[in-house]
N, C-alpha and C positions, 0 to 999 in steps of 0.2 A: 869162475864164470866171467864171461868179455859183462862189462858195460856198456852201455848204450844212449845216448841223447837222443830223446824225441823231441822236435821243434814243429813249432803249432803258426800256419801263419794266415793273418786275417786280412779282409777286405772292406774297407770301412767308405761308406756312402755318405755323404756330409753337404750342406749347402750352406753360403755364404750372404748372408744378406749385407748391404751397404746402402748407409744412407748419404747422398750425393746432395750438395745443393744447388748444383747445375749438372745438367748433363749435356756431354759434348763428347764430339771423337777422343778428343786428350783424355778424357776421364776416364772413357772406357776405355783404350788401349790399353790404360795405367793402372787397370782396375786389379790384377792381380798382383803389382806391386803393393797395395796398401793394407795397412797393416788394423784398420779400424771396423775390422768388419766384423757380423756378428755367428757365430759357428754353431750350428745346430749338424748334430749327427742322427742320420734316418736308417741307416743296417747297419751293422757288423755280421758280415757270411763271415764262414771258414773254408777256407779254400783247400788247404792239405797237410799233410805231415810227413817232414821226412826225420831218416833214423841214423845216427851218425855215429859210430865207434869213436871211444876215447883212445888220447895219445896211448901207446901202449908204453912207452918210455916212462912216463912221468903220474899215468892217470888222471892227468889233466885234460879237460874240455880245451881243444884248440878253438883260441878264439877267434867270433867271429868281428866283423863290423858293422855296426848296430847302423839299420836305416831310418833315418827318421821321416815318417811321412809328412809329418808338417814340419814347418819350420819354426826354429826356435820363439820369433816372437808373436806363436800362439798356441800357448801353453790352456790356452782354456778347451782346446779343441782335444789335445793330446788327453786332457785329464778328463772329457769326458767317454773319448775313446777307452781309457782303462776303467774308468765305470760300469761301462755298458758290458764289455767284458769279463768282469768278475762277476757281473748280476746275472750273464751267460754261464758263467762256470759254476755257481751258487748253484741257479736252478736245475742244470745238469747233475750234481750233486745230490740236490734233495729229490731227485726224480729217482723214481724207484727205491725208495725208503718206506718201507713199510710201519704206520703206525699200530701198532700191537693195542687190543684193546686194556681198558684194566680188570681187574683182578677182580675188584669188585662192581657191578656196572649196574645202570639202570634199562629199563626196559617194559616191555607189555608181554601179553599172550592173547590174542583173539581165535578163539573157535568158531567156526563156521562150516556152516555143510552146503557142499555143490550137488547137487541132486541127491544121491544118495552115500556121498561120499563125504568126510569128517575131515576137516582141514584145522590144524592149529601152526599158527605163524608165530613164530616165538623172535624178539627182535632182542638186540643190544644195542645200545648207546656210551658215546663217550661223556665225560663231565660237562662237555657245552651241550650236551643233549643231540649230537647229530647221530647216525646211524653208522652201527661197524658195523653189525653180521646178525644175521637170520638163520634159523632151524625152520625144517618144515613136516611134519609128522605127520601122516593120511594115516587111515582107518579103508581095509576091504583092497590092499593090494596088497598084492606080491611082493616077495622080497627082493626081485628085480627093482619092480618101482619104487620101492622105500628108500635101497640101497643108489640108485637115479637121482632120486630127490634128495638126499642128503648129501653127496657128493654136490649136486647143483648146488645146494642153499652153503656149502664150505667154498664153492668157488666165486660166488657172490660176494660173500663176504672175505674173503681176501682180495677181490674184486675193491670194493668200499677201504678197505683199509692202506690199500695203498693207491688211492684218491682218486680212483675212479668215481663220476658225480654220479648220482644215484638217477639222474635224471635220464642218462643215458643208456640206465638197466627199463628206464620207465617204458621209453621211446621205444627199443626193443621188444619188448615184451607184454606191452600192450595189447589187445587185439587178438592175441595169439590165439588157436583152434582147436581143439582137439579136449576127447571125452577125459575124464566127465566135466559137461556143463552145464549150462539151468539157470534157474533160481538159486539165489543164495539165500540163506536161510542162518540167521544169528549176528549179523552183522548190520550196524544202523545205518549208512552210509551206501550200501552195497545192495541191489536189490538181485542180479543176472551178470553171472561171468560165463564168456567162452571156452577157458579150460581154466585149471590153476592157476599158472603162472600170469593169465590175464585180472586174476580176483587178488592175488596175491600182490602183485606190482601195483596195480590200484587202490585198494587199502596201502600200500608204503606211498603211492602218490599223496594219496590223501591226510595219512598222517603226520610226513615228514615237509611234504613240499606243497600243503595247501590247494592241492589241485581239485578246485569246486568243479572243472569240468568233466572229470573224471568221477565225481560223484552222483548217485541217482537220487538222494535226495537230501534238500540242503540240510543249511549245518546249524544248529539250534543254538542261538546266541552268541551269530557271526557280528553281529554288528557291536556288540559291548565290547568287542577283543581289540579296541585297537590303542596301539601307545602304551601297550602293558608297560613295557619299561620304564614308562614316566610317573606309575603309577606308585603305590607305596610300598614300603622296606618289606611287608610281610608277601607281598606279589614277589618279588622278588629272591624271597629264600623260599616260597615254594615252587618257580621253576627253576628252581636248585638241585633240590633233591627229587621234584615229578618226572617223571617219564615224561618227555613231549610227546612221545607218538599215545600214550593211554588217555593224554587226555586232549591231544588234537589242537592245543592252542587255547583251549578251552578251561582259560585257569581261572575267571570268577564264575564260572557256571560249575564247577567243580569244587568251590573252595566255601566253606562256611567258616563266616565270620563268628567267633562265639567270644568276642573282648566287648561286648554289653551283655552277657549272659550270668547272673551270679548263680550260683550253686550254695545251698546251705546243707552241710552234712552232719546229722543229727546221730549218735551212738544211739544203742541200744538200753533202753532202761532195765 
């Protein structure tokens, strides 16, 4: 099979500050001969790719002649051009890499009913407690809609996993229209959604990304949650192993303290 070189070539936008202690025609004329200036680089575009056959003699890359944009004595600018480049090529790289949930995962389940309709939202979580992937299982449809909604809630969630923000399934799907809607009935937070996916993205508003505006009615012992992390070791390994979305942020309103409780356990006579 022939070989091939592909060659990648960029366009690097860069400004020169200097600091002068006079300014005069001589100085500016002479301004880009000097060699003290300070090199801040503002883009690297990519311009194009051409595809070159190796020698067919030798299988040797005929070489070429390396251009250098800048000149030898500044080397600060060169190395920060290959910087910016590799943290271009990194994140092209990490882009479209799908985080796989684990094996074993934390999580909620909320049941709720939209008018006469039975909604349970079953969530996952990673180890830092963010959100990979949702199930959504109705009561009183069709196996058209069941088979809809669980294709949805798998596209979601490969959606999330490979680092789509949640916030912009929020922004979508908010608001959204259609039967059944109502009263919500089972859920503390929630009192009226427009259709499903408007009750369901709100509940994940609410429990993932704190969104009080999104909620109908506040949130019970908002004001004690703040600076968890500063708080003590045992706060700490229980948003460990808690679901964040079951308990909303809400880890002393959730947590009994029982390290002043003694227990005396007496056998049987």
């Amino acid at each position: 099979m022939a070989k091939y070189l592909v060659e990648t070539y960029y366009t690097c936008t860069f400004k020169v500050n200097h600091y002068l202690d006079d300014i005069n025609e001589t100085e500016l004329k002479n301004l880009e001969k000097r060699d003290d200036g300070k090199f801040e680089v503002l883009d690297v575009k990519l311009d194009n790719r051409k595809t070159k056959n190796l020698d067919p003699k030798n299988n040797k890359v005929i070489e070429n002649k390396k251009i250098d944009v800048v000149s030898n004595d500044k080397t600060n600018t060169s190395n920060n051009l290959k910087d910016i480049i590799k943290n271009k090529e990194s994140i092209s790289d990490s882009s479209g890499k799908r985080f796989s949930m684990p094996d074993r995962r934390k999580g909620y389940i909320q049941k709720a009913t939209i008018g006469d309709h039975k909604v349970y939202l079953h969530t996952g979580e990673y180890e830092d407690g963010k959100i990979g992937e949702i199930f959504i299982d109705t009561s009183k449809e069709g196996e058209l809609v069941k088979a809809l909604m669980n294709n949805f809630a798998i596209a979601i969630s490969l959606g999330l996993q490979y680092g789509v923000p949640l916030d912009e399934f929020i922004s979508a799907f908010v608001g959204t229209k259609f039967e059944p809607s109502g009263k919500v009935h089972g859920n503390d937070r929630i009192l009226s959604a427009s259709s499903i996916l408007d009750y369901i993205f709100r509940e994940l508003a609410i429990s993932y990304q704190n969104r009080e505006d999104l909620a109908h009615t506040p949130s019970i012992g908002a004001n004690d949650n703040s600076n968890l992390d500063d708080q003590n070791q045992l706060l700490k390994i229980v948003k460990d192993i808690t679901s964040k979305g079951f308990v909303r942020n809400n880890y002393k309103k959730n947590l009994v303290d029982l390290s002043d409780v003694k227990i005396n356990l007496k056998g049987k006579k």
